[in-house]
DRENDO-1510 file (C-alpha; in Angstrom, 1 decimal, always signed):
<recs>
REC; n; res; u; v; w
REC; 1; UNK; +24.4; +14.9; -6.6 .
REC; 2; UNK; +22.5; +18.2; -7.2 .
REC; 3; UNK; +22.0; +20.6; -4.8 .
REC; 4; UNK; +19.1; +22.4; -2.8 .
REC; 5; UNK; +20.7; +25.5; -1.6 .
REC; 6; UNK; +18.7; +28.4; -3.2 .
REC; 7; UNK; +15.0; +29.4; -4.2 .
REC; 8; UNK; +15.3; +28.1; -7.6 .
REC; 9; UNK; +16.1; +24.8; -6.8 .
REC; 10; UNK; +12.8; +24.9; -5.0 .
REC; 11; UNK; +10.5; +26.2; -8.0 .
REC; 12; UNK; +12.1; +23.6; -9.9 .
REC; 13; UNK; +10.9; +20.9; -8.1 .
REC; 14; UNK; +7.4; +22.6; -8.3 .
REC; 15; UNK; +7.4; +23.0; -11.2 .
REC; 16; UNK; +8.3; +19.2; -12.2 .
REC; 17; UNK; +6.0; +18.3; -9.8 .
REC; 18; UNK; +2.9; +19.9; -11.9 .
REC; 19; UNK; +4.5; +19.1; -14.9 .
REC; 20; UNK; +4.3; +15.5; -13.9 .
REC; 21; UNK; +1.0; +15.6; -12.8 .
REC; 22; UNK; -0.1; +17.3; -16.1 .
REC; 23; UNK; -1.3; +15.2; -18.7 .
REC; 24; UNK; -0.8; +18.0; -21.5 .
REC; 25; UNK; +2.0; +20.4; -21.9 .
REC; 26; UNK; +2.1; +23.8; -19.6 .
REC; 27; UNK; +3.2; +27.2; -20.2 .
REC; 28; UNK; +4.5; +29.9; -18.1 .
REC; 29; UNK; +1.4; +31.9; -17.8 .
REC; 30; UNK; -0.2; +28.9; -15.7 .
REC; 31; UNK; +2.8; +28.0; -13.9 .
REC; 32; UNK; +2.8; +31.5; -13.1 .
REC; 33; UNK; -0.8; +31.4; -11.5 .
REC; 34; UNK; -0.2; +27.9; -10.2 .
REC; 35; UNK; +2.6; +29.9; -7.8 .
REC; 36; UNK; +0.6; +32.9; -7.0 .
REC; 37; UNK; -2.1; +30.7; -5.8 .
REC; 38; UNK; +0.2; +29.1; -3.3 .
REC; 39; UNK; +1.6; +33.1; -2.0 .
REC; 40; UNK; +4.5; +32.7; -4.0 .
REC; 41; UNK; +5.0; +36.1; -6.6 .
REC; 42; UNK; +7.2; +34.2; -9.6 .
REC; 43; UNK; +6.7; +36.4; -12.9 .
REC; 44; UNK; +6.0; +34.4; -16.2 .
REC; 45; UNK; +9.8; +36.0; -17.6 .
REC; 46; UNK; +11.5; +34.2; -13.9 .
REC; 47; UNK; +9.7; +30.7; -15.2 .
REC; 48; UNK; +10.5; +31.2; -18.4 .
REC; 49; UNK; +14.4; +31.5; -17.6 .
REC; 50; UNK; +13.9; +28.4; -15.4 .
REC; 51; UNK; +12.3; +26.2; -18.1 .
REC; 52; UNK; +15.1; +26.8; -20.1 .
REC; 53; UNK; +16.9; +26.1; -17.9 .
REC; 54; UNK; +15.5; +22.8; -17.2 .
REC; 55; UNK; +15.1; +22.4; -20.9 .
REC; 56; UNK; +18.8; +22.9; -21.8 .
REC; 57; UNK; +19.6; +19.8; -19.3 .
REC; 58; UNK; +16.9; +17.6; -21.1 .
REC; 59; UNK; +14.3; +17.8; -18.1 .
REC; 60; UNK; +11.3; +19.4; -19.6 .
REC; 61; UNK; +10.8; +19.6; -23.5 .
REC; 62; UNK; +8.9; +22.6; -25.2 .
REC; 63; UNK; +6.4; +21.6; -27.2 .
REC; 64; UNK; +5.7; +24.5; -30.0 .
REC; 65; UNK; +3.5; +27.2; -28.0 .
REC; 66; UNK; +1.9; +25.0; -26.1 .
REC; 67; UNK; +4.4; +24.8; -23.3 .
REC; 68; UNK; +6.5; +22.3; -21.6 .
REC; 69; UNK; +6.2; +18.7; -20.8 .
REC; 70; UNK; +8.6; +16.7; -18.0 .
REC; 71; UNK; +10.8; +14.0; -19.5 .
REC; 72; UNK; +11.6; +10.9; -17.8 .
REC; 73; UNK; +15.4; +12.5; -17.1 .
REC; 74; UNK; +13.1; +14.7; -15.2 .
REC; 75; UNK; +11.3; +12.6; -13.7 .
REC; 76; UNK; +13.7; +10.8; -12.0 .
REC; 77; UNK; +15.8; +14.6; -11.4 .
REC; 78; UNK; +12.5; +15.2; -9.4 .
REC; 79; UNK; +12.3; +12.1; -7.4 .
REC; 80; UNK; +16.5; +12.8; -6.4 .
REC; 81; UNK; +15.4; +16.5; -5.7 .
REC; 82; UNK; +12.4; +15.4; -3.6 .
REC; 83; UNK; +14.6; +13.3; -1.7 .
REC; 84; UNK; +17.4; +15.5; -1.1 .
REC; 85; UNK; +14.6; +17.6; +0.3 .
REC; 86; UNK; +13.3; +15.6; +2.9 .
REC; 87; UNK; +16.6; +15.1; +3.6 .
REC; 88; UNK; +17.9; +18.4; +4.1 .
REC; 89; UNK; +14.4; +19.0; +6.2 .
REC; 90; UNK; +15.2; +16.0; +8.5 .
REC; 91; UNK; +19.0; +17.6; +9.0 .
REC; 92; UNK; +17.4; +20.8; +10.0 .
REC; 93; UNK; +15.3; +19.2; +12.7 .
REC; 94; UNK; +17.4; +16.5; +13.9 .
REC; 95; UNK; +19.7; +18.8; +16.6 .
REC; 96; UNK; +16.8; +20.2; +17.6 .
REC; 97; UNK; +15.0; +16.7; +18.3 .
REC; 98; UNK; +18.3; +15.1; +19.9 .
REC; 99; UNK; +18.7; +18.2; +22.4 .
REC; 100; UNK; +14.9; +17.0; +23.6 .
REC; 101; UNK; +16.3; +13.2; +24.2 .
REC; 102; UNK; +18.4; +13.1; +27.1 .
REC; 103; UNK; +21.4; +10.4; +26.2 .
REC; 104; UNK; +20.4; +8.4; +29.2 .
REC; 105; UNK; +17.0; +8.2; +28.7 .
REC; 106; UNK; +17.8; +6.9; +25.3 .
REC; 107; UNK; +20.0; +4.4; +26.2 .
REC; 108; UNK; +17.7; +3.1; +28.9 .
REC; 109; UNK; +15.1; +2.7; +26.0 .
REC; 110; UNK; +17.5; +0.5; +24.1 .
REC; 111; UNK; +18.6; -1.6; +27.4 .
REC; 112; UNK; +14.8; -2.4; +27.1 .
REC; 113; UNK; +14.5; -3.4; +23.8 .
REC; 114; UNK; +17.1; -5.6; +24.3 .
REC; 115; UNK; +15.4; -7.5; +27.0 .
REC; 116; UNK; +12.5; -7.7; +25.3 .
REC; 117; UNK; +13.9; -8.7; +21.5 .
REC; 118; UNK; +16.3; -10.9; +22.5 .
REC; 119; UNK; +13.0; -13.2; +23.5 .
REC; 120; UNK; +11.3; -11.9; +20.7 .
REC; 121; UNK; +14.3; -13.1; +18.0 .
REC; 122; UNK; +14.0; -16.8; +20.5 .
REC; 123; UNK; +10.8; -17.0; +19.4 .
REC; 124; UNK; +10.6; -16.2; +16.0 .
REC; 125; UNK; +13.7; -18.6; +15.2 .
REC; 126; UNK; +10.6; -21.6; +16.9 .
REC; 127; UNK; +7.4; -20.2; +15.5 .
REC; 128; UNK; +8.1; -18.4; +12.8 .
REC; 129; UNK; +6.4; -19.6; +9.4 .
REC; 130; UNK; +8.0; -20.6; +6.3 .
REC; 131; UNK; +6.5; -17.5; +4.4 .
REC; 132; UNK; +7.6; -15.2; +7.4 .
REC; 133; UNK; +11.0; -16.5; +7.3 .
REC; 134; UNK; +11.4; -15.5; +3.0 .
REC; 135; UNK; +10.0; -12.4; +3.7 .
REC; 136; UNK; +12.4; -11.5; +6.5 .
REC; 137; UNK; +15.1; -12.8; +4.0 .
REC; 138; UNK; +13.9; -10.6; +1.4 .
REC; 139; UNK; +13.4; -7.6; +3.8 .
REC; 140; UNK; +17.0; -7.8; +4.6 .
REC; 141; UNK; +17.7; -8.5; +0.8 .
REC; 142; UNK; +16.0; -4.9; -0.2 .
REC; 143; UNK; +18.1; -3.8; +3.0 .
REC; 144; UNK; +21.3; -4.4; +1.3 .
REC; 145; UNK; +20.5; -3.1; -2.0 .
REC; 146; UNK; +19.2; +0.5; -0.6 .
REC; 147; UNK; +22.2; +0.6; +1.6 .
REC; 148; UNK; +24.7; +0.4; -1.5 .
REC; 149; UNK; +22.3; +3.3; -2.5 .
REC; 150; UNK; +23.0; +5.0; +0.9 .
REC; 151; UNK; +18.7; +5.4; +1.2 .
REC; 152; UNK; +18.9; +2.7; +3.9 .
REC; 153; UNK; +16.0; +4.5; +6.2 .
REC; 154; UNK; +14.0; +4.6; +9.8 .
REC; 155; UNK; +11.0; +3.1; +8.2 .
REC; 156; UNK; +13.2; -0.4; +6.9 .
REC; 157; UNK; +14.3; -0.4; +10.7 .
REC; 158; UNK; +10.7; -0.1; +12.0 .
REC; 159; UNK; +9.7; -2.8; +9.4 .
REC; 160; UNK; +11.8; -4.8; +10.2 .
REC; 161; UNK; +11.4; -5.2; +13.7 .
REC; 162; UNK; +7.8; -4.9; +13.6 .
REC; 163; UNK; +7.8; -8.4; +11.0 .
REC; 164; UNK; +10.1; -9.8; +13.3 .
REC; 165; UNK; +7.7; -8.8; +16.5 .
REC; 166; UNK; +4.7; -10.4; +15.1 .
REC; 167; UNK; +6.6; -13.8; +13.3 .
REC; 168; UNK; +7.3; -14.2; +17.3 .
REC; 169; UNK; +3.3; -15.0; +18.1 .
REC; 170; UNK; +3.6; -13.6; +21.5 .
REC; 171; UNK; +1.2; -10.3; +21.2 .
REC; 172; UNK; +2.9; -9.2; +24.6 .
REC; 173; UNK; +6.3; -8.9; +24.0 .
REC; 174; UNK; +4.9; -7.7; +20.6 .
REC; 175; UNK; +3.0; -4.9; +22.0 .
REC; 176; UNK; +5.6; -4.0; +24.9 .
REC; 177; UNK; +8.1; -3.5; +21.7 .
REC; 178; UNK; +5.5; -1.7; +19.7 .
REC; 179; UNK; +5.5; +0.7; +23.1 .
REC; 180; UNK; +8.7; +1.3; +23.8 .
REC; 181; UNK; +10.8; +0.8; +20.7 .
REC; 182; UNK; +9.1; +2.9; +17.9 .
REC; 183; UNK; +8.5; +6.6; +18.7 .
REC; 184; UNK; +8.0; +8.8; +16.1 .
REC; 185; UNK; +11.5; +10.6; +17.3 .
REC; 186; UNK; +13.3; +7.8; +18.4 .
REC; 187; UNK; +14.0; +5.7; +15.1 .
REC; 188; UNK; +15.0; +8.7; +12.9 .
REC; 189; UNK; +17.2; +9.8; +15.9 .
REC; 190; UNK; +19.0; +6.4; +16.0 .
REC; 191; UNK; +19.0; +6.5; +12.3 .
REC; 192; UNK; +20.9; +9.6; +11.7 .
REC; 193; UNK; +23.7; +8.6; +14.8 .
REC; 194; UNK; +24.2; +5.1; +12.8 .
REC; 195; UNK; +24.9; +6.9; +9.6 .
REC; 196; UNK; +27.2; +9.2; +11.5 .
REC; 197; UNK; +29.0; +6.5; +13.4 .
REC; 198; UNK; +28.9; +4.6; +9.9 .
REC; 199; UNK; +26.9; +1.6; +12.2 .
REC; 200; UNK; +26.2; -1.7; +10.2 .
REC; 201; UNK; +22.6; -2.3; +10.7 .
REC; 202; UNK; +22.3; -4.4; +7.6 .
REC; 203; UNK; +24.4; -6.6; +8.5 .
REC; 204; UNK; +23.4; -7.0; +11.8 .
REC; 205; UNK; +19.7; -8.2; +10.6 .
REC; 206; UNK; +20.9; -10.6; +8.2 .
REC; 207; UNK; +22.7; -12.1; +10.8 .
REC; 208; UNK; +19.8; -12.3; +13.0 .
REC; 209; UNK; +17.7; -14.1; +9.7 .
REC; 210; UNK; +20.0; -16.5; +9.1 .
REC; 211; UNK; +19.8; -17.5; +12.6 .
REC; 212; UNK; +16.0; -17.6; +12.0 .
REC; 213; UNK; +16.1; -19.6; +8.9 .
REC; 214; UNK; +18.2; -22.2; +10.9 .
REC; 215; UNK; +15.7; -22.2; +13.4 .
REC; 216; UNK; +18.5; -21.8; +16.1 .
REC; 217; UNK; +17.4; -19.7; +19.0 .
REC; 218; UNK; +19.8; -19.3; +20.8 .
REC; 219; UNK; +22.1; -18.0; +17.5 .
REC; 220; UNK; +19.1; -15.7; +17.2 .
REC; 221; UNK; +19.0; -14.3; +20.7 .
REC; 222; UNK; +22.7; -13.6; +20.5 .
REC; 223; UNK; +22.9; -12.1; +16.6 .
REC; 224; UNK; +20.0; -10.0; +18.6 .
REC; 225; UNK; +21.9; -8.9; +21.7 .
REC; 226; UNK; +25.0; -8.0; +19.4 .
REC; 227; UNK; +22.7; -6.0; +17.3 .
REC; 228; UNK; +20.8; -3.7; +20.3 .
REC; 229; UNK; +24.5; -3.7; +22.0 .
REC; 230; UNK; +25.8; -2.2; +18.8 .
REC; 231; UNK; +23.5; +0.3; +18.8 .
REC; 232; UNK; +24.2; +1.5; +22.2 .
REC; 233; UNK; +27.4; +1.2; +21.2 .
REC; 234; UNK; +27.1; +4.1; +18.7 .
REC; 235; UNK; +24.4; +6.4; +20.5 .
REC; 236; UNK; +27.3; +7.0; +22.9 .
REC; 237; UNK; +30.1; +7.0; +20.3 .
REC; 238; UNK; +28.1; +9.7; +18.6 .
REC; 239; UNK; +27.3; +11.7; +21.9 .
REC; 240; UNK; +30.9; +11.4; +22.8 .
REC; 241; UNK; +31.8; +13.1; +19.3 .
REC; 242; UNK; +29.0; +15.8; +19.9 .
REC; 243; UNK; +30.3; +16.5; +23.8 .
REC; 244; UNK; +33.9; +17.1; +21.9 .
REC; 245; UNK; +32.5; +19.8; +19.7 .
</recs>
């Protein structure tokens, strides 16, 4: 895994970035301007070390005087480093964010939600469609696969749920849940305590889907308590950990 803890890093996944974008090859001269313009002073001789840099380790190839062009190594180097990014920008903010969210109050938000899904997973299990039942099977198929990847995120939690929420056809519960279970803070919170906690959300929605698929309700209300119970579970695991500090 590489690693974004300088400057450098940074004007290298600029750099890729307008390389990719770039449908002929770029020299330092623009790459230089393309900086100044965003208040960044890089000299031509700084990008040129970089390129070869990037060169050497097969992400950009020169081509004659022209200037560079990204290769697919690079291409996929900038879609890791773009990643790590957001990553590392998430980290930053996430203390911040939890010291805003009283425990309780977050707790009492999932003592809702399980009220309210363990209807809502009832429901689906007796009204659920044929097609809303593969794509929950498949939603908790690309689950797995991005979980072996460790890039398991807050927006497969939210879209899962949310499928789940309208395969119920109750537009109340759907909308209370919609309310009270997806703020903008709380899913990324509750996905950065799982991942310390090393929580199993995976498997804890293909339990619930199998349940649907066998159109047992009452399976699906309890693989749905377990699940919100679980979570609970770690928010104060991880708060007892953070107390401990």
């Amino acid at each position: 895994m590489i690693g974004l803890n300088n400057d450098t890093e940074n004007y290298k996944i600029e750099i890729l970035s307008f390389l990719e974008q770039s449908s002929e090859p770029v020299g330092s001269g623009l790459l230089s301007r393309l900086f100044v313009s965003k208040g960044v002073e890089l000299s031509e001789a700084t990008i040129g070390r970089i390129l070869r840099q990037m060169d050497q380790v097969k992400w950009t190839l020169r081509v004659g005087f022209q200037g560079r062009t990204i290769t697919e190594t690079g291409r996929a180097m900038l879609t890791e480093m773009k990643t790590l990014r957001k990553r590392q920008i998430f980290s930053n903010r996430f203390i911040e964010t939890l010291e805003l969210t009283k425990i309780d109050n977050l707790v009492d938000v999932l003592v809702a939600r399980r009220a309210i899904e363990r209807e809502l997973a009832r429901l689906t299990a007796l009204n659920a469609s044929a097609e809303e039942v593969q794509l929950l099977l498949a939603m908790v198929k690309e689950q797995e696969q991005y979980e072996v990847k460790e890039r398991i995120s807050a927006e497969h939690d939210v879209k899962f749920h949310k499928l789940l929420a309208k395969a119920s056809k109750n537009k109340v519960l759907a909308a209370a849940m919609e309310l009270i279970g997806y703020d903008a803070q709380l899913s990324p919170i509750l996905e950065r305590i799982r991942a310390e906690v090393e929580g199993e959300r995976v498997n804890d929605h293909s339990e619930i889907v199998r349940a649907i698929k066998e159109r047992n309700p009452d399976k699906a209300e309890a693989a749905m308590m377990l699940h919100v119970d679980s979570l609970i579970s770690d928010v104060k695991k991880y708060w007892s950990s953070v107390k401990k500090q």
